[in-house]
C-alpha positions as CSV (number, residue, x, y, z in Angstrom):
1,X,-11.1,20.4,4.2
2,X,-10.8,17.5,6.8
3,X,-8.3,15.3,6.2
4,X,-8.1,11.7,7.6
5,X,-4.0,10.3,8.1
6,X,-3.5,6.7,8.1
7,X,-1.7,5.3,11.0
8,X,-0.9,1.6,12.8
9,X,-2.2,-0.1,15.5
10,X,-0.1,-0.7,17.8
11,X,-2.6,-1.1,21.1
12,X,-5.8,-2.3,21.7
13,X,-7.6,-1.8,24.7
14,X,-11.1,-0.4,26.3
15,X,-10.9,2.6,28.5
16,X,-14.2,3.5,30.3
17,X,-16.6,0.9,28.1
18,X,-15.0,2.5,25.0
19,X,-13.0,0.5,23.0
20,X,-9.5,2.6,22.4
21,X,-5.8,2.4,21.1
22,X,-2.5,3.2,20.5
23,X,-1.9,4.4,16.5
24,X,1.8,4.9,15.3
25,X,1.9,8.2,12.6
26,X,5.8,7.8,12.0
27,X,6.6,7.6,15.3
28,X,4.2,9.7,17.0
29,X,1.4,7.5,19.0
30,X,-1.7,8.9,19.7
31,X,-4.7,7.5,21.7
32,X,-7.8,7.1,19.1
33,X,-10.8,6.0,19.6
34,X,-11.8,2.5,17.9
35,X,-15.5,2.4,18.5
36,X,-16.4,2.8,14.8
37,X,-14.1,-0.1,13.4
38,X,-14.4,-3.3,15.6
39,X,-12.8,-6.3,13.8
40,X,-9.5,-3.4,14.1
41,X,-6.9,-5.5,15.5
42,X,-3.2,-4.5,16.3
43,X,-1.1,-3.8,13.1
44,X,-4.0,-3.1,11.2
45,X,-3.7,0.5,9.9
46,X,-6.3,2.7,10.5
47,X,-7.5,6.4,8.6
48,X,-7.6,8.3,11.7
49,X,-9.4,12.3,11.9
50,X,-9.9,14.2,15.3
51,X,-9.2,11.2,17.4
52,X,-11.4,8.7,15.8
53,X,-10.5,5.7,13.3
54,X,-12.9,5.8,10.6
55,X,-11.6,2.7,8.4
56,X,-8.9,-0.1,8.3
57,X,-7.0,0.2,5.4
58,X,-4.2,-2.3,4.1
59,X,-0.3,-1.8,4.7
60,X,-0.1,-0.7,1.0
61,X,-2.8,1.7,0.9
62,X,-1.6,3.2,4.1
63,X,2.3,3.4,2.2
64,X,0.6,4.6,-0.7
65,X,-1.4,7.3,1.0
66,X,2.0,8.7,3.0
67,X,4.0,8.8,0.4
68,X,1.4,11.3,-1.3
69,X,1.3,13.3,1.8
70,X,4.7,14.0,2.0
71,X,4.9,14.6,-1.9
72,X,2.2,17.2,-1.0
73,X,4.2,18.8,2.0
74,X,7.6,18.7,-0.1
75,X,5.4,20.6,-2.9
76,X,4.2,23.2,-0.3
77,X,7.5,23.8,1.1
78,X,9.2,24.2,-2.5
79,X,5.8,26.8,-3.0
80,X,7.0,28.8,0.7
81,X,10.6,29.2,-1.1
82,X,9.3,30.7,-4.5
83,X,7.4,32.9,-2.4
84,X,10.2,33.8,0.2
85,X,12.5,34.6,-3.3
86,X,9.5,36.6,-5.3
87,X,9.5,38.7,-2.5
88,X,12.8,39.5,-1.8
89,X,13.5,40.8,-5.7
């Protein structure tokens, strides 16, 4: 499954013809490539997979979308420690 994580623009800029940027995921930036969404501007958010922005998304989508991730990374974490305890009875 391929899985696209929203992030923020934070840079704009073209880098060999392409048209590139800087995208904030929480505090991590990245460099992502912009080609496929060119009215992007910085502090648009963008759904970002393998190093390309795909769409631009608003702030509360983006929020929206986050806050599931990390209910879905809380879940799998909780799923590790049943596991971890199963095993050791």
């Amino acid at each position: 499954m391929c899985l696209g994580i929203p992030g923020k623009v934070t840079e704009v800029y073209t880098d060999n013809e392409m048209r590139m940027g800087k995208v904030d995921f929480g505090g991590v930036a990245r460099e992502v490539c912009l080609e496929a969404v060119d009215e992007v501007k910085v502090d648009d958010y963008v759904i970002v997979h393998a190093g390309f922005a795909l769409s631009i998304l608003s702030e509360e989508d983006a929020m929206e979308t986050l806050s599931i991730l990390n209910e879905m990374s809380m879940l799998a974490d909780e799923m590790d420690e049943i596991a971890a305890s199963v095993q050791e009875e």
